[in-house]
SEZA-719460 format. One line per 2 residues: number of its first residue (from 1); for each residue x negated, y negated, z of C-alpha. Coordinates in nm, 3 decimals, decimal comma. Example, Ala and Ser with C-alpha at 12.3 -4.5 7.8 and 13.67 -1.06 7.14 Angstrom:
# SEZA-719460
1 = -1,230/0,450/0,780 ~ -1,367/0,106/0,714
END
This chain:
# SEZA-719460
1 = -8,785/-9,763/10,101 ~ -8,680/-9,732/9,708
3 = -8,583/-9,376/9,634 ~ -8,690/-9,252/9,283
5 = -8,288/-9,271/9,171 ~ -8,323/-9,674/9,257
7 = -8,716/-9,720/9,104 ~ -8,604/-9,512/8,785
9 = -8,290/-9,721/8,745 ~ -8,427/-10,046/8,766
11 = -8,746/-10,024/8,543 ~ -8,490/-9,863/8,269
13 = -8,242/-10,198/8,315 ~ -8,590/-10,393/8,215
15 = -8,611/-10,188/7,952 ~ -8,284/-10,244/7,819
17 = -8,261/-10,578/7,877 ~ -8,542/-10,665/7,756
19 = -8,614/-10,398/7,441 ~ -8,903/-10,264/7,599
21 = -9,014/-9,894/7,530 ~ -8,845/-9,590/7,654
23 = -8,799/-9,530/8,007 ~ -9,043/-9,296/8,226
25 = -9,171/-9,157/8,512 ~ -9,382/-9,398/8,773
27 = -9,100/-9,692/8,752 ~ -9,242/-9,795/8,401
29 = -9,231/-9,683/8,043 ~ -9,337/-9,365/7,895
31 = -9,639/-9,365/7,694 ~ -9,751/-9,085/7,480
33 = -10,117/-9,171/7,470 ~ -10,092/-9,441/7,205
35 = -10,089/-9,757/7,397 ~ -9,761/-9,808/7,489
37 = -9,710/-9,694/7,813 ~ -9,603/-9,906/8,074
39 = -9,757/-9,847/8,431 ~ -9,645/-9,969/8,766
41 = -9,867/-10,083/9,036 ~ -9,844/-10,199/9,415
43 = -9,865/-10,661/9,415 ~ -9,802/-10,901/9,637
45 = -9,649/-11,207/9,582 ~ -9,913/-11,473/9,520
47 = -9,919/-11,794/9,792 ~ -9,863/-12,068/9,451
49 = -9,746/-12,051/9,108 ~ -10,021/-11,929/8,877
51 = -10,210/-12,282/8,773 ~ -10,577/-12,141/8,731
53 = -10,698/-12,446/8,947 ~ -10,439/-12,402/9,221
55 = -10,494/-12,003/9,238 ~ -10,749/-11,881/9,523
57 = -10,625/-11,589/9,662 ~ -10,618/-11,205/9,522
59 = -10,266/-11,196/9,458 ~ -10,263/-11,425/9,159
61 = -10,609/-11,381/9,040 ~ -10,521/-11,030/8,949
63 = -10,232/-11,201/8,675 ~ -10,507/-11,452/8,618
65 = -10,725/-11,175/8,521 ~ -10,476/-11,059/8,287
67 = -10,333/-11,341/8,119 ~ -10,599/-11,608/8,074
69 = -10,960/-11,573/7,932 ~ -11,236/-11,824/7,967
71 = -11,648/-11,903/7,852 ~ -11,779/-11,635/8,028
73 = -11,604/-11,275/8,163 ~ -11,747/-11,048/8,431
75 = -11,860/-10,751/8,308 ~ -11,635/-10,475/8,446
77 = -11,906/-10,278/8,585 ~ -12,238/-10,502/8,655
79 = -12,025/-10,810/8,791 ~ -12,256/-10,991/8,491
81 = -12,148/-11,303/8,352 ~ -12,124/-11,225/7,947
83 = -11,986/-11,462/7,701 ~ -11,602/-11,442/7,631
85 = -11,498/-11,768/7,431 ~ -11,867/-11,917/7,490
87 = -12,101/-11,924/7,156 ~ -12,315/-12,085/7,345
89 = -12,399/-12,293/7,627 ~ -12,680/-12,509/7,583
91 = -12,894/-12,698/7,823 ~ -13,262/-12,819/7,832
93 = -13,246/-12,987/8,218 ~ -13,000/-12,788/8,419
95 = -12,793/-13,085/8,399 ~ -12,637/-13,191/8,059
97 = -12,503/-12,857/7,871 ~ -12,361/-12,839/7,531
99 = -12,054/-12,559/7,529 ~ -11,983/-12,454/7,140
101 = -11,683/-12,184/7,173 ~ -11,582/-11,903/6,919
103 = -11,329/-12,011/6,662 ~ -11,015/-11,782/6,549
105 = -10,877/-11,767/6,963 ~ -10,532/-11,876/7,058
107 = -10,273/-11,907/7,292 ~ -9,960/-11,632/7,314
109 = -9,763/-11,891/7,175 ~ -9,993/-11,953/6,866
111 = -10,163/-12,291/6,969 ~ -10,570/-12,289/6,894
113 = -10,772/-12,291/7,151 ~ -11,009/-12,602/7,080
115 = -11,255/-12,737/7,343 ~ -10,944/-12,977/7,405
117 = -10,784/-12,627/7,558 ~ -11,071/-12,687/7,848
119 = -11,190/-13,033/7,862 ~ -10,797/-13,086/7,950
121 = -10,752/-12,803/8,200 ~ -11,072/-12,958/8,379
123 = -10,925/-13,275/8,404 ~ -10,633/-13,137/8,523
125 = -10,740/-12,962/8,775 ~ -10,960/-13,193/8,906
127 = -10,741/-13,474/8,939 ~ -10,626/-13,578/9,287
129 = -10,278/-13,642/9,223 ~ -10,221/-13,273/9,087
131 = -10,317/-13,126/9,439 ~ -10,556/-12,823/9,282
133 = -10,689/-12,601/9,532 ~ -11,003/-12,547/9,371
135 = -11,057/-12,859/9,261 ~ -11,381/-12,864/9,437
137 = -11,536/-12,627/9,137 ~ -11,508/-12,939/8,962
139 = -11,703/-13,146/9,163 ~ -12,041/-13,154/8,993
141 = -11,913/-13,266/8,711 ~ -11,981/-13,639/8,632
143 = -11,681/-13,890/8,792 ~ -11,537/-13,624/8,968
145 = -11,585/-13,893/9,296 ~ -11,398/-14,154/9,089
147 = -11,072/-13,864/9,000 ~ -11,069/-13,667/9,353
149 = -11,241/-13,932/9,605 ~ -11,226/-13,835/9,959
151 = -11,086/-14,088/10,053 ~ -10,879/-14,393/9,887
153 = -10,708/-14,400/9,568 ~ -10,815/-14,210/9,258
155 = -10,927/-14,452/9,047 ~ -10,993/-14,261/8,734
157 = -10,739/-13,994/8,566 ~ -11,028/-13,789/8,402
159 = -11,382/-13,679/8,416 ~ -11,662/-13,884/8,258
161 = -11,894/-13,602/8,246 ~ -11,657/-13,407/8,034
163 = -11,663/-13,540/7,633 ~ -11,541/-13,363/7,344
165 = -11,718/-13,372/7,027 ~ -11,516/-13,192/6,788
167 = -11,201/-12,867/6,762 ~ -11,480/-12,669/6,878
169 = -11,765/-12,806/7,117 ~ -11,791/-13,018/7,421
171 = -12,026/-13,146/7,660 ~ -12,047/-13,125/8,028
173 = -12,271/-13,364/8,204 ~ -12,338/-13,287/8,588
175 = -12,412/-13,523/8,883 ~ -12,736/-13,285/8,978
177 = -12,916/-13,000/8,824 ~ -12,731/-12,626/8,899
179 = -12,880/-12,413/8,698 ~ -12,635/-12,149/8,751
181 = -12,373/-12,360/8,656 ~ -12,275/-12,116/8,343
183 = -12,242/-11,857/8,529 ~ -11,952/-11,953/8,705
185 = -11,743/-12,017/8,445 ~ -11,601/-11,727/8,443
187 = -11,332/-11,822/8,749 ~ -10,984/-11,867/8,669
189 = -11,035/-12,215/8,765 ~ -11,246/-12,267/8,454
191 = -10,978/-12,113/8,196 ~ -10,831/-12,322/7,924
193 = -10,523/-12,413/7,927 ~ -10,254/-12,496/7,643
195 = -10,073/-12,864/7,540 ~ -9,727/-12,672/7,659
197 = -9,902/-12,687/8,032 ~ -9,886/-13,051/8,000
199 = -9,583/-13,120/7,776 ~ -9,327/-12,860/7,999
201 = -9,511/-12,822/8,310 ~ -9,201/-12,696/8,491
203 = -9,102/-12,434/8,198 ~ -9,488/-12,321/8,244
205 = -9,469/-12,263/8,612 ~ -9,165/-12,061/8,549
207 = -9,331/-11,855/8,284 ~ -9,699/-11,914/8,220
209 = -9,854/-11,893/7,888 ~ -10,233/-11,776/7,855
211 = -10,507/-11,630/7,592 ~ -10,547/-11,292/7,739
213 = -10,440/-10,931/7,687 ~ -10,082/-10,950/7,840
215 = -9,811/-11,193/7,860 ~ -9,589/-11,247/8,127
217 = -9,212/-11,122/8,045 ~ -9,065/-11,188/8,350
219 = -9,093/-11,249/8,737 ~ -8,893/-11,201/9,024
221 = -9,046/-11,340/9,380 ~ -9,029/-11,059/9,606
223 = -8,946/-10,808/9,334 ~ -9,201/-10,768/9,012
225 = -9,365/-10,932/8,790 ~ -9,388/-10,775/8,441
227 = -9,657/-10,782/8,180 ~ -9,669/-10,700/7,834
229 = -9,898/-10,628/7,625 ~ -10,010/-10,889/7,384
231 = -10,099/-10,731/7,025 ~ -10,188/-11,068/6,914
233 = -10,487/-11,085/7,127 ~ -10,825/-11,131/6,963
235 = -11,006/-11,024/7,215 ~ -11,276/-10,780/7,224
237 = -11,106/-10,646/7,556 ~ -10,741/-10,540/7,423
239 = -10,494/-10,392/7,647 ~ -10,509/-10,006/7,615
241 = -10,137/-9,977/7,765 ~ -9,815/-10,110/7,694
243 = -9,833/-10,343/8,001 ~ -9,771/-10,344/8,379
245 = -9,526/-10,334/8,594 ~ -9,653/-10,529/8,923
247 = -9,402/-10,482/9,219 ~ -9,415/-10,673/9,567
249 = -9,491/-10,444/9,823 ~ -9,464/-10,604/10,202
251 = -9,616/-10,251/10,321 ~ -9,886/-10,067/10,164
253 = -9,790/-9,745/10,330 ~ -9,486/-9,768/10,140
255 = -9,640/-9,820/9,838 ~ -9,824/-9,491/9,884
257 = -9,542/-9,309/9,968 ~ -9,388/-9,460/9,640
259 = -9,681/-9,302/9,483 ~ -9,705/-8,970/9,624
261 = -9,313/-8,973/9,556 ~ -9,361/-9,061/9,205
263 = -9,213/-9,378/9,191 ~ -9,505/-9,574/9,168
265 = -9,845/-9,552/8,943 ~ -10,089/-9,718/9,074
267 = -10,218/-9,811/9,430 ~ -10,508/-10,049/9,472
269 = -10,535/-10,093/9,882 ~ -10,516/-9,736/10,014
271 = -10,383/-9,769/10,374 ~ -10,601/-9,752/10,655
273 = -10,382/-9,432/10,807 ~ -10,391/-9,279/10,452
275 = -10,790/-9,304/10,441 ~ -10,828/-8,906/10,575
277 = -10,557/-8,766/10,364 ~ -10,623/-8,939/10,016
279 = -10,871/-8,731/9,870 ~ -10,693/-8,379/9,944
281 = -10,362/-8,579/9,851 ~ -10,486/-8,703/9,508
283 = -10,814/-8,505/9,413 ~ -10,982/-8,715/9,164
285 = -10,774/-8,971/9,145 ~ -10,890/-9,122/9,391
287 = -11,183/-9,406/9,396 ~ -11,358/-9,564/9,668
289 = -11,618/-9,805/9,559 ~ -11,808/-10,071/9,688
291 = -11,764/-10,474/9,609 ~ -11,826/-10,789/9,685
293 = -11,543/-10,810/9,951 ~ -11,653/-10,894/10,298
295 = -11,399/-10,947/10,618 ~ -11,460/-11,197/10,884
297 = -11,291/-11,374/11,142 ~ -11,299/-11,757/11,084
299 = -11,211/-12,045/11,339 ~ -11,011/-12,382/11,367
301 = -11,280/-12,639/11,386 ~ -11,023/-12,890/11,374
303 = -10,911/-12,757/11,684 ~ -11,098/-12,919/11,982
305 = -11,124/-12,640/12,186 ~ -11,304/-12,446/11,927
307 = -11,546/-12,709/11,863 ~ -11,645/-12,779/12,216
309 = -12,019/-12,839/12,264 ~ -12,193/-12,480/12,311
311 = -11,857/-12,310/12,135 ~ -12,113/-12,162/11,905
313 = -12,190/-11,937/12,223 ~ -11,833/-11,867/12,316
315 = -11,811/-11,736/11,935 ~ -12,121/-11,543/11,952
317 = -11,990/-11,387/12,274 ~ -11,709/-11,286/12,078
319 = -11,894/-11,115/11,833 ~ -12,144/-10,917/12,028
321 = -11,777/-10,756/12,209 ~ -11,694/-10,630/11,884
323 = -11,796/-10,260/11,820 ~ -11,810/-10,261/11,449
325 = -11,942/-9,903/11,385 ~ -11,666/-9,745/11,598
327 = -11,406/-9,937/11,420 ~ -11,526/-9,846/11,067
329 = -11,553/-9,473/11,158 ~ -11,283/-9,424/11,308
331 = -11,032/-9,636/11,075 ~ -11,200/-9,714/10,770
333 = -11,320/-9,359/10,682 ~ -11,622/-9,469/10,471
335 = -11,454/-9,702/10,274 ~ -11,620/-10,015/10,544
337 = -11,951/-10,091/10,652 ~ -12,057/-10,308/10,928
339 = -12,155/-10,642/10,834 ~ -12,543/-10,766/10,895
341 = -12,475/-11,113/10,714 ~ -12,260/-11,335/10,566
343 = -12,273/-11,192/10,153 ~ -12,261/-10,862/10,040
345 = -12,509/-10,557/9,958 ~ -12,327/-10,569/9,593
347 = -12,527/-10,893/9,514 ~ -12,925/-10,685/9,605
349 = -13,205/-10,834/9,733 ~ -13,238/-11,011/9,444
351 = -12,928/-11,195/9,411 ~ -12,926/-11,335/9,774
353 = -12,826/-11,015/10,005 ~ -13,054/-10,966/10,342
355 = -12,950/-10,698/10,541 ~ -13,008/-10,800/10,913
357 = -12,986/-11,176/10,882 ~ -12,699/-11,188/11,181
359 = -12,941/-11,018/11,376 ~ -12,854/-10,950/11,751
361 = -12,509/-11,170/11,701 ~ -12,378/-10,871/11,522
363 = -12,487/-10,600/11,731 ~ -12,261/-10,469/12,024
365 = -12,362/-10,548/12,350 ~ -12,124/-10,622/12,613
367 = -12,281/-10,789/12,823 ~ -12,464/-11,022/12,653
369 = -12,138/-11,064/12,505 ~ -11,971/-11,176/12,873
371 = -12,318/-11,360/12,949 ~ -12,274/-11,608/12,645
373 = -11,914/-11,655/12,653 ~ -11,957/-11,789/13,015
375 = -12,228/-12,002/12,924 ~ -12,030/-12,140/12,654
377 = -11,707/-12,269/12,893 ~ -11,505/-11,940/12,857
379 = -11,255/-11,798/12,595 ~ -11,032/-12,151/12,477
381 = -10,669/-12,130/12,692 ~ -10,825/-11,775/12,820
383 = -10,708/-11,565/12,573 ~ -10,814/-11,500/12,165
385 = -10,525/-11,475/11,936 ~ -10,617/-11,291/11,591
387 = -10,364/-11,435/11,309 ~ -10,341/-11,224/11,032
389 = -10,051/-11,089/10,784 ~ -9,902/-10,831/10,872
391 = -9,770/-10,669/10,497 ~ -10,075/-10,584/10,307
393 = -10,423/-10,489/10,410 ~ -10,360/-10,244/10,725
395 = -10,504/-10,568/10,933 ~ -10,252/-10,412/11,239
397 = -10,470/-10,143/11,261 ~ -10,863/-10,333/11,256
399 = -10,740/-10,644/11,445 ~ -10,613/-10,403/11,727
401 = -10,927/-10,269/11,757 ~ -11,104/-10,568/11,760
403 = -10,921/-10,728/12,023 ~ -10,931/-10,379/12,215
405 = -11,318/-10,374/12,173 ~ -11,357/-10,728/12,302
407 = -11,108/-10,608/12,593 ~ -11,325/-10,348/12,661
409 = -11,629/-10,557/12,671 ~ -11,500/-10,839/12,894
411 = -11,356/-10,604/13,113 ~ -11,029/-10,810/13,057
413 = -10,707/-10,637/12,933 ~ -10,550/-11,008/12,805
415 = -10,879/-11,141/12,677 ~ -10,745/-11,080/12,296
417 = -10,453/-11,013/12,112 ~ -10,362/-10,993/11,787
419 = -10,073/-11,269/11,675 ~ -9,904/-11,098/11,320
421 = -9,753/-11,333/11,044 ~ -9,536/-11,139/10,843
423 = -9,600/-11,223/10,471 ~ -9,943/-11,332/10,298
425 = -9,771/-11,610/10,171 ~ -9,671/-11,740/10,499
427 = -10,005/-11,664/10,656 ~ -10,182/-11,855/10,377
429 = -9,950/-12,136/10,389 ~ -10,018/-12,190/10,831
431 = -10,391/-12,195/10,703 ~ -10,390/-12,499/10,473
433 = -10,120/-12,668/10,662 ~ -10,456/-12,656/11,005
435 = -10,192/-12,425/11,224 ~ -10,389/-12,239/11,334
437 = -10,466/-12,236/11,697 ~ -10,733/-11,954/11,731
439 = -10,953/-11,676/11,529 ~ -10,784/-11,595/11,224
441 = -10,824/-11,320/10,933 ~ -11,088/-11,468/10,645
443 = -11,199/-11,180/10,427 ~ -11,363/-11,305/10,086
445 = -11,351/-11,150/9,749 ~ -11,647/-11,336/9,521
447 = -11,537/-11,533/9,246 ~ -11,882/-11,445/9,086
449 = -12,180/-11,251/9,191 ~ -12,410/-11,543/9,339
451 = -12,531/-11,620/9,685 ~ -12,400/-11,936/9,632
453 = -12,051/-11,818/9,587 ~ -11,985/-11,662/9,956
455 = -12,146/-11,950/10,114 ~ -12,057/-12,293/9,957
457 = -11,694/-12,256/9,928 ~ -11,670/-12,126/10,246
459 = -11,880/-12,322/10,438 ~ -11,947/-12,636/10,262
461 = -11,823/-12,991/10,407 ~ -11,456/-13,034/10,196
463 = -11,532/-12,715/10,030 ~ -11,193/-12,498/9,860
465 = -11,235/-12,251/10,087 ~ -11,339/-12,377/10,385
467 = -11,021/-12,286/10,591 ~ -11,174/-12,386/10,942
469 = -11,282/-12,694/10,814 ~ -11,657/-12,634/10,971
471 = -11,908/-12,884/10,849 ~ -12,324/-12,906/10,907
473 = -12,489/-13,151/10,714 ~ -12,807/-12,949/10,742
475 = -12,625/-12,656/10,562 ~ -12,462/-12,882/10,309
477 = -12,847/-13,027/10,198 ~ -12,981/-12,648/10,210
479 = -12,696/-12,551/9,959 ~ -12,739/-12,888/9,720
481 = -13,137/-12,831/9,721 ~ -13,063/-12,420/9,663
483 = -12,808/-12,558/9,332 ~ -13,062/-12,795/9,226
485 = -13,359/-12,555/9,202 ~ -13,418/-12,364/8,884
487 = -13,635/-12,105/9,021 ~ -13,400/-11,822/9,093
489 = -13,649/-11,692/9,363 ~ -13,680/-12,055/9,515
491 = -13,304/-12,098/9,493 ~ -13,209/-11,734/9,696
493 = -13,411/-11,839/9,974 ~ -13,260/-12,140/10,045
495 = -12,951/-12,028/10,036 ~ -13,056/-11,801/10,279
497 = -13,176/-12,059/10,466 ~ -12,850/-12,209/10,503
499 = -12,651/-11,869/10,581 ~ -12,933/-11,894/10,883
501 = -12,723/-12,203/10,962 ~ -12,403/-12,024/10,955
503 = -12,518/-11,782/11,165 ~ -12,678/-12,037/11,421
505 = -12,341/-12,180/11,487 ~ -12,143/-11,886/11,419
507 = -11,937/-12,040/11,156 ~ -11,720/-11,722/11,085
509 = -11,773/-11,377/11,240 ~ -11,909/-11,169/11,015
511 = -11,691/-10,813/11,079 ~ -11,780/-10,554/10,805
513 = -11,834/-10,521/10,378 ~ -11,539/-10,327/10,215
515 = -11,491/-10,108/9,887 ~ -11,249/-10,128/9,681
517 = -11,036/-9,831/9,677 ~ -10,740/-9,731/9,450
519 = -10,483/-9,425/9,370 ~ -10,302/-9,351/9,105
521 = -10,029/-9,110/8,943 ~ -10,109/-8,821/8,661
523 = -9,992/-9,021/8,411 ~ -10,258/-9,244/8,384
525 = -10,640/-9,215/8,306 ~ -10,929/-9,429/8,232
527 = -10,858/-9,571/8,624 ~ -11,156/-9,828/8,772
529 = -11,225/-10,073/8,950 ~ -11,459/-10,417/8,907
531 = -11,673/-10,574/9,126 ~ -11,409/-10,757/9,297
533 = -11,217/-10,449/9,350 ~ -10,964/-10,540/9,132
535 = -10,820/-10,246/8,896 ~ -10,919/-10,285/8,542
537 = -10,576/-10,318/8,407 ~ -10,666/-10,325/8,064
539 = -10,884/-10,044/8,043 ~ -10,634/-9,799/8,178
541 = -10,465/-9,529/7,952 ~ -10,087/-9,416/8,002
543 = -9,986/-9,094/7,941
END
């Protein structure tokens, strides 16, 4: 555990070394109210080095969030898609759209940002032979079957859907109608990216250059990562600090001790043993509110035991043993809420949630429970190990309790464990190398606030996300016809047709629907969080 002698010291090194701003309280600089304050906040290290297309995990879409703009931003509060660098987007089919963007933006290092910026970051992250991770979000776009083929050799090194027409349009042309297709252009994935990407890839890994509010000064892996303020930035959304101070934390009880000892600012995951002390330990600053977060348990499908015939009961089984309304009141304190379905109540009616959709798969009910894991050939190798990682998250805590709940209901002592991985690097890593060899941890933070996005790249054939590597073809044609349809009514209820799918086979367990929650030091102010649950770093105020 850092003391406040060893915190104190080292941000005031950084200083030095780098001719920062005067050294403060909270392991960053002191502030003043005008802007310059530095504040420090609880990170982990991200699984891979910040390439928008190759980041998919919290970790490194929170820098994402702060260094790199794209078309469209998510407003703050709503989760709305609003134009960023997007003067328009154009379309009269659904299909073809014409993208102007908004001159006068550039890069920290001074290079424009012309519709070259994206039309080569697309490529580039589509492209097979650069190994993307969400190179999938690419894959409506014209040729994308010719640059990322699922099999054989790439046979083309960009898109032909993608053209550019001059500095400051281009032209997108998709395989199918989606007539949402704007709205998602506000993931990382989409950002634009500069020639120095390209020209000294390796010097860009080691210190990435964006268009957003901050730059990155420096990182250490397993230390901090520091952000500065850029005053460049010609943004509407400038930085209202001096930057932020983002340092690795392997235990989030530590980083709210840090806090409560003054040696840290800012604590986005409030530990689950903290949850019934926080608001007499902080007062108001404190927030707990909800998001589009949702926790399941997903399975190897590439594992033959898991993808027996009739597994889908075994997995059913397994859900009906797990008490979710015990386990959110008695660890979660208010900040969970048991999961009915497969999205979350932050999207409404409206925007695809339906409250009830797992129906009597996610009630509790023991014995059915035992009754359909019998019918289904019995628990794989006779015993359920949980994988999750063990440093952020308090996952101990909830997977003990699962596996105690499904204990209790099988009347079986061994029937689950949980199996701990120590870092979320490590964990993430086992899952896209297929190691895993049971249930494993699978919570989802939306990208953007559609249906669409907490099914399809979970649960589509190939799909980014789709870390079980389940596939339905009946699903898959639900979730083309839902992206095809420009009826926004039509298109919700197919896509809730194919979550009926998911929850046919049991593709994931569906656990519960989290808030965000955060605490934070008296130096700052102006603390929230969006509807991702991510703290709106440029927003807040140091004092």
């Amino acid at each position: 555990m850092r003391g406040a002698t060893h915190a104190t010291w080292a941000a005031c090194a950084a200083a030095v070394v780098l001719a920062a701003t005067a050294c403060g309280g909270g392991g960053g600089s002191g502030g003043g109210g005008n802007g310059g304050g530095v504040l420090s906040a609880s990170w982990g290290d991200p699984q891979n080095p910040l390439e928008p297309a190759n980041t998919n995990e919290v970790q490194g879409g929170k820098v994402l969030d702060m260094i790199v703009r794209g078309l469209k931003r998510y407003n703050p509060v709503s989760g709305k898609a609003e134009d960023m660098l997007a003067q328009s987007i154009q379309t009269t089919d659904s299909q073809n759209f014409t993208i102007t963007i908004k001159p006068g933006w550039t890069f920290s290092n001074g290079e424009k940002v012309t519709a070259k910026s994206f039309v080569d970051a697309w490529n580039y992250g589509a492209s097979l032979k650069n190994n993307q991770r969400n190179a999938y979000f690419f894959g409506y776009i014209q040729g994308y079957d010719k640059v990322h083929p699922d099999s054989g050799t790439q046979t083309a090194s960009t898109l032909s859907g993608l053209k550019v027409v001059n500095d400051q349009t281009f032209t997108v042309a998709l395989t199918q109608k989606f007539s949402t297709f704007p709205d998602t252009l506000g993931y990382p994935a989409f950002a634009p990216l500069p020639q120095a990407f390209f020209t000294d890839h390796a010097g860009w890994l080691k210190k990435p250059i964006g268009n957003g509010p901050y730059t990155i000064e420096s990182y250490a892996k397993g230390s901090q990562m520091s952000l500065r303020k850029w005053d460049g930035y010609p943004g509407p959304d400038k930085a209202q600090n001096g930057g932020v101070d983002l340092k690795v934390y392997t235990d989030n009880n530590t980083a709210y001790t840090d806090l409560m000892a003054g040696n840290l600012d800012l604590v986005d995951d409030v530990p689950a043993a903290q949850l019934k002390n926080v608001k007499s330990d902080l007062g108001d600053r404190y927030l707990n509110t909800p998001a589009g977060i949702i926790q399941t348990l997903a399975f190897p499908f590439y594992d033959p035991d898991w993808n027996k015939p009739n597994s889908d009961k075994v997995r059913q089984g397994l859900s009906m043993a797990i008490n979710r309304k015990q386990i959110t009141d008695t660890i979660f304190v208010d900040t969970r809420t048991p999961a009915t379905d497969w999205t979350s109540p932050v999207l409404g009616a409206a925007g695809g949630y339906k409250a009830g959709l797992c129906g009597q798969y996610c009630d509790y009910d023991p014995d059915q429970a035992k009754k359909l894991i019998q019918e289904g050939g019995g628990i794989p190798g006779g015993q359920v190990k949980i994988t999750y990682n063990a440093d952020t998250g308090s996952h101990k805590q909830w997977v003990d309790a699962v596996c105690n709940s499904i204990n209790n209901a099988l009347d079986n002592t061994k029937a689950c464990v949980g199996n701990p991985v120590g870092t979320f690097a490590d964990f993430r890593n086992q899952i896209t190398q297929k190691k895993m060899s049971g249930p494993f941890r699978a919570g989802w933070q939306m990208d953007y606030p559609l249906i669409q996005n907490f099914l399809q790249p979970l649960y589509y054939t190939n799909a980014s996300s789709n870390d079980g590597h389940w596939s339905d073809k009946q699903f898959d044609s639900l979730v083309d016809q839902a992206n095809q349809e420009t009826d926004t009514t039509k298109a919700v209820g197919l896509f809730q047709q194919a979550e009926g799918v998911v929850r046919d086979n049991m593709a994931a367990i569906p656990l519960w629907y989290q808030n965000g929650s955060a605490g934070w030091s008296e130096r700052l102010s102006d603390v929230k969080l969006n509807p991702f649950s991510v703290p709106v770093y440029n927003e807040i105020k140091v004092s």
